[in-house]
C-alpha positions as CSV (number, residue, x, y, z in Angstrom):
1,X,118.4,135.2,149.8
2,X,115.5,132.7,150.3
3,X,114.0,130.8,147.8
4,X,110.8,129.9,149.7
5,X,107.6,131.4,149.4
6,X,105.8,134.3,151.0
7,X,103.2,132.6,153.3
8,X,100.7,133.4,156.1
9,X,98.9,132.6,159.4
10,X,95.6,133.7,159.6
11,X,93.3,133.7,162.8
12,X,89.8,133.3,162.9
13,X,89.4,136.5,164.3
14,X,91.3,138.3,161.5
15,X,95.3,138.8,163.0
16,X,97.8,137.9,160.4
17,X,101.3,136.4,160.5
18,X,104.0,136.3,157.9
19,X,106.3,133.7,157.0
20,X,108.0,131.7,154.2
21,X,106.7,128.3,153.3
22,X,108.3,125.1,154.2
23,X,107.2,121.5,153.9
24,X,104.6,121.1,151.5
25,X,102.8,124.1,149.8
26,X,99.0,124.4,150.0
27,X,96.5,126.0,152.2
28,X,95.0,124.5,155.5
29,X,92.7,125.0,158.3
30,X,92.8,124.1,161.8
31,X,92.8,124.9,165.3
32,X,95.9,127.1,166.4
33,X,97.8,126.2,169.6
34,X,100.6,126.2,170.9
35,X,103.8,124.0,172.8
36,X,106.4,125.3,174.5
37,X,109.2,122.3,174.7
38,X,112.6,123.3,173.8
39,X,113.3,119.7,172.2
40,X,110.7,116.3,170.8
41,X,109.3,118.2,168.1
42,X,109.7,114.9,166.2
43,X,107.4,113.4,168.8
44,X,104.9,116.4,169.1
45,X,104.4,116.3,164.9
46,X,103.6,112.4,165.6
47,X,101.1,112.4,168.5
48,X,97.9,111.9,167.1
49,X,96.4,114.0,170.3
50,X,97.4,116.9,167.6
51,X,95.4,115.9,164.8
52,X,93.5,118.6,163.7
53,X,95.9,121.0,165.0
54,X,98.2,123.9,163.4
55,X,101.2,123.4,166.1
56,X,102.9,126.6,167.1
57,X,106.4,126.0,168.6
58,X,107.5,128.4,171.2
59,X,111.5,127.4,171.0
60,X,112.9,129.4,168.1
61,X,115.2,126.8,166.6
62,X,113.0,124.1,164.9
63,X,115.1,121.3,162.3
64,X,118.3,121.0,164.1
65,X,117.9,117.2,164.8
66,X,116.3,116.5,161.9
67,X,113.8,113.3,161.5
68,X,114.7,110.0,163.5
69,X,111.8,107.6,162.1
70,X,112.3,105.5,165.2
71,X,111.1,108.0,167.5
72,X,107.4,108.8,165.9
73,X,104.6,108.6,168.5
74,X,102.2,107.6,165.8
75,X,102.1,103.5,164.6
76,X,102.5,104.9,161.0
77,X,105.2,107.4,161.6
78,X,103.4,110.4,160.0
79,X,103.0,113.6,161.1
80,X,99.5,114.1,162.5
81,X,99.2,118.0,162.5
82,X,97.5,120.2,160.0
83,X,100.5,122.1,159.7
84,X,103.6,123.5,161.4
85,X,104.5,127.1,162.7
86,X,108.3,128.0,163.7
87,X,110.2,131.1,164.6
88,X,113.8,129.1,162.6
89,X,113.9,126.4,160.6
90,X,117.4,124.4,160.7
91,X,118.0,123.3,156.9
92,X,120.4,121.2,158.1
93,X,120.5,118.6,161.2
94,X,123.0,117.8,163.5
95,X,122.1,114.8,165.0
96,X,124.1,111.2,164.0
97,X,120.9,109.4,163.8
98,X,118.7,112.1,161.2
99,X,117.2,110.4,158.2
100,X,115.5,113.0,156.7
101,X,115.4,117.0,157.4
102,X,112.1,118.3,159.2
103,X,111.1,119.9,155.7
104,X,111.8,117.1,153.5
105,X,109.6,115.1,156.1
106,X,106.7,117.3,156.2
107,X,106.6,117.4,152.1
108,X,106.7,113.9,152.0
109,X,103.4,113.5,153.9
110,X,101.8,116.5,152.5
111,X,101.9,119.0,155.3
112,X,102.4,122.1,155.5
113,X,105.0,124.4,157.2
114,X,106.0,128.3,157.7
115,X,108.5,129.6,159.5
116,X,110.0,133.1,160.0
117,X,106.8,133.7,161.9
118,X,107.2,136.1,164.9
119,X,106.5,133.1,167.5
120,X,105.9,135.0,170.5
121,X,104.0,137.1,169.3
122,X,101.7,134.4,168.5
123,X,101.8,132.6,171.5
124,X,101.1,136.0,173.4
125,X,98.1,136.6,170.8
126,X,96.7,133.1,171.7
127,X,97.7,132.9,175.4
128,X,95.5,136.1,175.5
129,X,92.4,135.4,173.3
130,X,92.7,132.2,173.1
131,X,93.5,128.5,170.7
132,X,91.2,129.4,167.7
133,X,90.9,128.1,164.3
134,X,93.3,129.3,161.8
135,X,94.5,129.3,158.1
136,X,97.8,128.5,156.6
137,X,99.6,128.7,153.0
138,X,100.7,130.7,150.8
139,X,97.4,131.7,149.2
140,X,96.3,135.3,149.1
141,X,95.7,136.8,152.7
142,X,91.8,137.2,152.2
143,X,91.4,133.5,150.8
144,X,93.3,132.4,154.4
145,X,90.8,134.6,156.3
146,X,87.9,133.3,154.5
147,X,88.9,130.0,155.0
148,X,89.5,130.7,159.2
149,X,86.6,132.8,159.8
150,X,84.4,129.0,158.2
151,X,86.8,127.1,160.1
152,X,85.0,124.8,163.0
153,X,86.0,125.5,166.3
154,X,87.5,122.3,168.4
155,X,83.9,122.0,170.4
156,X,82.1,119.5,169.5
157,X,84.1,117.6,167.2
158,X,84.6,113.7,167.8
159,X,88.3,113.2,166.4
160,X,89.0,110.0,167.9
161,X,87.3,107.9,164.4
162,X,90.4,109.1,162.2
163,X,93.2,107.9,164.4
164,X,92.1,104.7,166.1
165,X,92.9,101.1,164.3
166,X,90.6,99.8,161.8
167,X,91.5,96.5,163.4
168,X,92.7,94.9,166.9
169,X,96.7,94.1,166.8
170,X,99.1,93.0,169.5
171,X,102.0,95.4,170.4
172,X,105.7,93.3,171.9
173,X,107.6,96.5,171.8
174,X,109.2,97.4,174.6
175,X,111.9,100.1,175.2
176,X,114.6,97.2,177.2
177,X,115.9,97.4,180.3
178,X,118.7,99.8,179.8
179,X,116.0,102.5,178.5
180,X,112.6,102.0,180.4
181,X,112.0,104.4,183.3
182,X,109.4,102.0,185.4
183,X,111.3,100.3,188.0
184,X,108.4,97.8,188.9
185,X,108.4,93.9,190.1
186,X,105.8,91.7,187.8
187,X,103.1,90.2,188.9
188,X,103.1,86.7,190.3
189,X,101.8,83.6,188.6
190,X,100.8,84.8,184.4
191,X,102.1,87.6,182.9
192,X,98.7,90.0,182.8
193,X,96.6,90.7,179.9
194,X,96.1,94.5,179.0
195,X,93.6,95.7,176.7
196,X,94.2,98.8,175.2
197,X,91.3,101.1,174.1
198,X,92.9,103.1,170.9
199,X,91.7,107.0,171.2
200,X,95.0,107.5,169.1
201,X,97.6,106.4,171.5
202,X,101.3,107.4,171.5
203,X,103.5,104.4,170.9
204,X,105.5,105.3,174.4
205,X,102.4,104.4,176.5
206,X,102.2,101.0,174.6
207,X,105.9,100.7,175.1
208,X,105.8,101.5,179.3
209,X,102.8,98.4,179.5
210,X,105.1,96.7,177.4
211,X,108.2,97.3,180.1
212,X,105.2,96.4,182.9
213,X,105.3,92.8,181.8
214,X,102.1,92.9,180.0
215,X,100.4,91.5,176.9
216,X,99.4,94.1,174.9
217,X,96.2,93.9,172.9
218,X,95.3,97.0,171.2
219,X,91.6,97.7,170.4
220,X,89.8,100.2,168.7
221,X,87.5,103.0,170.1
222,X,84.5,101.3,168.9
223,X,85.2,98.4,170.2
224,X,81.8,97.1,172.5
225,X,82.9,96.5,176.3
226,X,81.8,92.8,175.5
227,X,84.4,92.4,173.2
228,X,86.9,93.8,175.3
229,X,85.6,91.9,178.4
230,X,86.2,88.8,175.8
231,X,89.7,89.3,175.9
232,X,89.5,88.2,179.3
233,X,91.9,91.5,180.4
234,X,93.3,91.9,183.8
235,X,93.1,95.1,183.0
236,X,92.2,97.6,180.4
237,X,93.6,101.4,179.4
238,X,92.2,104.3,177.9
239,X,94.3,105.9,175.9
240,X,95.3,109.8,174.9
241,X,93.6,111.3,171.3
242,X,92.3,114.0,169.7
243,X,89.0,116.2,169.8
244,X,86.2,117.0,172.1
245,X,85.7,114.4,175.2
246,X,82.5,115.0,175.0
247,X,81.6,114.3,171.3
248,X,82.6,110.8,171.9
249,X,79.3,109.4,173.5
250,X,79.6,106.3,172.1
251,X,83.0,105.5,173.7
252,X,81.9,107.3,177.2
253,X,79.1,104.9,177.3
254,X,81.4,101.7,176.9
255,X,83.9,102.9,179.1
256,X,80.7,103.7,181.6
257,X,79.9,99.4,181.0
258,X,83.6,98.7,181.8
259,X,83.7,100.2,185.2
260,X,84.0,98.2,188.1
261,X,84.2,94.9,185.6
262,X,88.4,95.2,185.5
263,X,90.9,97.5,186.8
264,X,90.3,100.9,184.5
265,X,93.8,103.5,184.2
266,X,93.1,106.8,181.4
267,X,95.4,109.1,180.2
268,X,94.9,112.3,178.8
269,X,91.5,111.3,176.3
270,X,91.4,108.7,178.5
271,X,91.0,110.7,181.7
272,X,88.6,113.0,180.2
273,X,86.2,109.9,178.9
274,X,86.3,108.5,182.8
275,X,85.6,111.5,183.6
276,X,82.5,111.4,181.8
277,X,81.3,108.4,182.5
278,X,81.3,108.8,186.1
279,X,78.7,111.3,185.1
280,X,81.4,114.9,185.4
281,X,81.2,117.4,182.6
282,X,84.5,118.7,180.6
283,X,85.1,122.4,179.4
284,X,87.9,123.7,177.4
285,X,90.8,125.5,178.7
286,X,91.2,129.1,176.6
287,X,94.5,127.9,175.3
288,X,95.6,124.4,176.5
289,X,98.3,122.7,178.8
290,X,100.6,121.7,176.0
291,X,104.5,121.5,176.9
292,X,106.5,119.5,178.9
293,X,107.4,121.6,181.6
294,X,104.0,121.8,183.3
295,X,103.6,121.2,187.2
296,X,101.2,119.3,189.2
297,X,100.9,118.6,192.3
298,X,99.8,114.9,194.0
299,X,97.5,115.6,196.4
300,X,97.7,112.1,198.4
301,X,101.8,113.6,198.9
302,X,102.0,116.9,198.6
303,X,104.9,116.1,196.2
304,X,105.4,118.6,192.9
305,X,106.0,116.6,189.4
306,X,106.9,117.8,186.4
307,X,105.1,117.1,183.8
308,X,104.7,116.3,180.0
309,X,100.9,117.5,178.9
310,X,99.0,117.9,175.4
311,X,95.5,118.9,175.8
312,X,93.1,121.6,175.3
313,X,89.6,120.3,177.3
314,X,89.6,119.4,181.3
315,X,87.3,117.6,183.8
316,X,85.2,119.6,186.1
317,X,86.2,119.2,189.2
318,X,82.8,120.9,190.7
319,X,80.9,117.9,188.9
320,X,82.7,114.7,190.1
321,X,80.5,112.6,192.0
322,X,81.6,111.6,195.4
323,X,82.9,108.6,194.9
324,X,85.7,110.0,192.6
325,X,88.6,111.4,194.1
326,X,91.1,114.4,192.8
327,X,94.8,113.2,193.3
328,X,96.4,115.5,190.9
329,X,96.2,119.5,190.5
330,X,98.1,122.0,188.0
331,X,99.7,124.4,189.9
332,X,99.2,127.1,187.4
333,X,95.2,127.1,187.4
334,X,94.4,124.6,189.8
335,X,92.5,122.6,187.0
336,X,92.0,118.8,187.5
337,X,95.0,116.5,186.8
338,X,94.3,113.0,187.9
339,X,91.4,111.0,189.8
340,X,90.7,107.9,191.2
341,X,87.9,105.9,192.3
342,X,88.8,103.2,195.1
343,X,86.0,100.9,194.6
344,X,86.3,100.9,191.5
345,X,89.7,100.0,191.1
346,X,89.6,102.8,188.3
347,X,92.0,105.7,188.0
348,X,93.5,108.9,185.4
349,X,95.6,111.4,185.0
350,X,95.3,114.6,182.6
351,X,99.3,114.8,181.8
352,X,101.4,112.1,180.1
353,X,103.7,110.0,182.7
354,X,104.8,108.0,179.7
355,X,106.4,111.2,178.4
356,X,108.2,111.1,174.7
357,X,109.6,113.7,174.7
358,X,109.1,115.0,178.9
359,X,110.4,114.3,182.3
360,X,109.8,111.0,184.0
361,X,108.2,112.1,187.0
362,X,105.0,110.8,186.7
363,X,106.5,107.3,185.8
364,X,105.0,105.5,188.6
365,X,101.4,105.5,187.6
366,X,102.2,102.8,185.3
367,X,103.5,100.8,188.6
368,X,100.1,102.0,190.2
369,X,98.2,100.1,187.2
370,X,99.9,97.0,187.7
371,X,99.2,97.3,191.4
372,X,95.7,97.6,190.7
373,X,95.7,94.3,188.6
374,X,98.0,92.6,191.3
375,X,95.0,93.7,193.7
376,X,91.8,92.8,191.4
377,X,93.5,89.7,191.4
378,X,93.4,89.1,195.3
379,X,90.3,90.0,195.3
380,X,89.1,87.5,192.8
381,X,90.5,85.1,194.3
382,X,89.1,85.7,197.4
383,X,85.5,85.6,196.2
């Protein structure tokens, strides 16, 4: 018989869930949404693009490979969700490089788990009505729906300020040649300088510039676009994170100085700030693209890729001017998934080609980046 205790999921708009407790105890609020990868839950409780976030897996069998402190996506190696919601938890992992069990992990840092929580059911609940705020713990069921019901929704909310660096730092780590999936051929003459605008980046997108040949600099979101333009970049990145795109005016209006000034590549956040400040508008999606079996299609080839994604908000495709072109669509509901502006030498993408944990389709937008820079630089040396 269990020895955990009776716990519950409680939606803002009153459904409840049962569970037992797991991880640390405690009650917690947060927006409720849902992933639907059958492995890299070790990577999805890392990505900071979750903070704020009670993560719902959809594969039933959560635990089995236990925690491998090498493979967090977050520069601390904490968890970054509120809490965690799973059908089965594995109390014991098989997996020769575990260093810690899932629950040991998540009670270490102070967050919360349930499992034994009819999954899909949930999913079905929130693919339906959509990601909404949500309590969990094992406080009584009308102290959980009190707490949801005051819950803020995701709208509005400018998450980026708790993940990015206090401070600017160089990253060196790259993943070697026997495990990077870019197959690229440096640039000529200095290896190029990237700077990296922090929105709460996964370590695997620092680790692919890495494998391009680059030095790293890693800046955070506040950072003015004359300091970053100080660095002397040959090319800059906007990273994934957290929250409302549109909450972060302070960052869509550097990123709006930047353009045109060096080559400009977004992912995910990142996408969503260009977005913005080539003047679109963002909406959120009813319940998210989060998984990483999602497909998109490249318009410039007609060729399908899968895809690794995490996001619940989306550019407007209606609202992009015309100098902005879609290259990417979802092929589920036809939202945006990439752009580019030629002039501009500026470009995004929605989904995450860096992966960790996901396919490696998408890989060669990093190799698009660096052909950017290896263009900027012709150019410059033209004028």
């Amino acid at each position: 018989m269990s020895s955990r205790r009776k716990a519950h999921l409680v939606l803002a708009d009153g459904t409840v869930f049962e569970g037992e407790s797991f991880g640390a105890e405690g009650m917690v609020t947060g927006e409720a949404v849902f992933s639907t990868p059958a492995t890299g839950y070790e990577e999805s409780i890392t990505d900071p693009s979750f903070y704020g976030q009670v993560l719902v897996l959809t594969s039933p069998e959560i635990g089995n490979v236990g925690i491998t402190h090498e493979d967090a996506e977050s520069r601390d190696g904490a968890p970054k969700i509120r809490a965690l919601v799973t059908r089965s938890l594995s109390p014991l992992p098989s997996n020769r490089r575990s260093e810690e069990t899932l629950s040991a992990y998540l009670e270490r840092h102070g967050v919360v788990g349930i499992t034994g929580v009819d999954t899909r059911a949930l999913t079905h609940h929130l693919r339906s009505h959509g990601s909404q705020a949500c309590a969990v713990g094992t406080a009584p069921v009308e102290d959980l729906r009190r707490e949801a019901s005051a819950a803020p929704s995701m709208n509005g909310q400018n998450l980026v300020t708790f993940v990015t660096p206090s401070e600017s730092y160089t990253f060196t780590e790259g993943h070697g040649a026997l495990q990077s999936p870019l197959a690229v051929t440096p640039l000529e003459g200095p290896r190029p300088k990237v700077v990296v605008l922090d929105f709460g980046t996964k370590k695997n997108i620092l680790r692919s510039l890495v494998d391009l040949g680059c030095d790293v600099t890693v800046m955070p979101a506040h950072t003015s676009a004359s300091d970053v333009l100080a660095q002397d970049p040959d090319g800059i990145f906007l990273t994934n994170g957290p929250g409302d795109p549109a909450a972060a005016t302070d960052v869509v209006a550097t990123v709006k100085e930047l353009l045109g000034k060096r080559p400009l590549y977004g992912i995910c956040l990142g996408h969503q700030l260009l977005g913005l400040a080539l003047g679109a508008r963002t909406f959120k999606l009813t319940f998210g693209h989060r998984g990483v079996n999602q497909p998109v299609v490249d318009l410039r080839t007609q060729k399908v890729e899968i895809t690794a994604q995490n996001h619940g908000f989306c550019v407007d495709t209606a609202t992009l001017p015309a100098s902005a072109v879609p290259t990417h669509r979802h092929l589920n509901d036809g939202t945006l998934e990439g752009l580019e502006v030629p002039g501009l030498f500026a470009a995004s993408v929605q989904f995450h080609p860096e992966a960790a944990a996901g396919p490696h389709d998408s890989s060669g937008f990093f190799g698009r980046f660096l052909e950017a820079m290896r263009a900027h630089r012709r150019a410059d040396a033209r004028a």
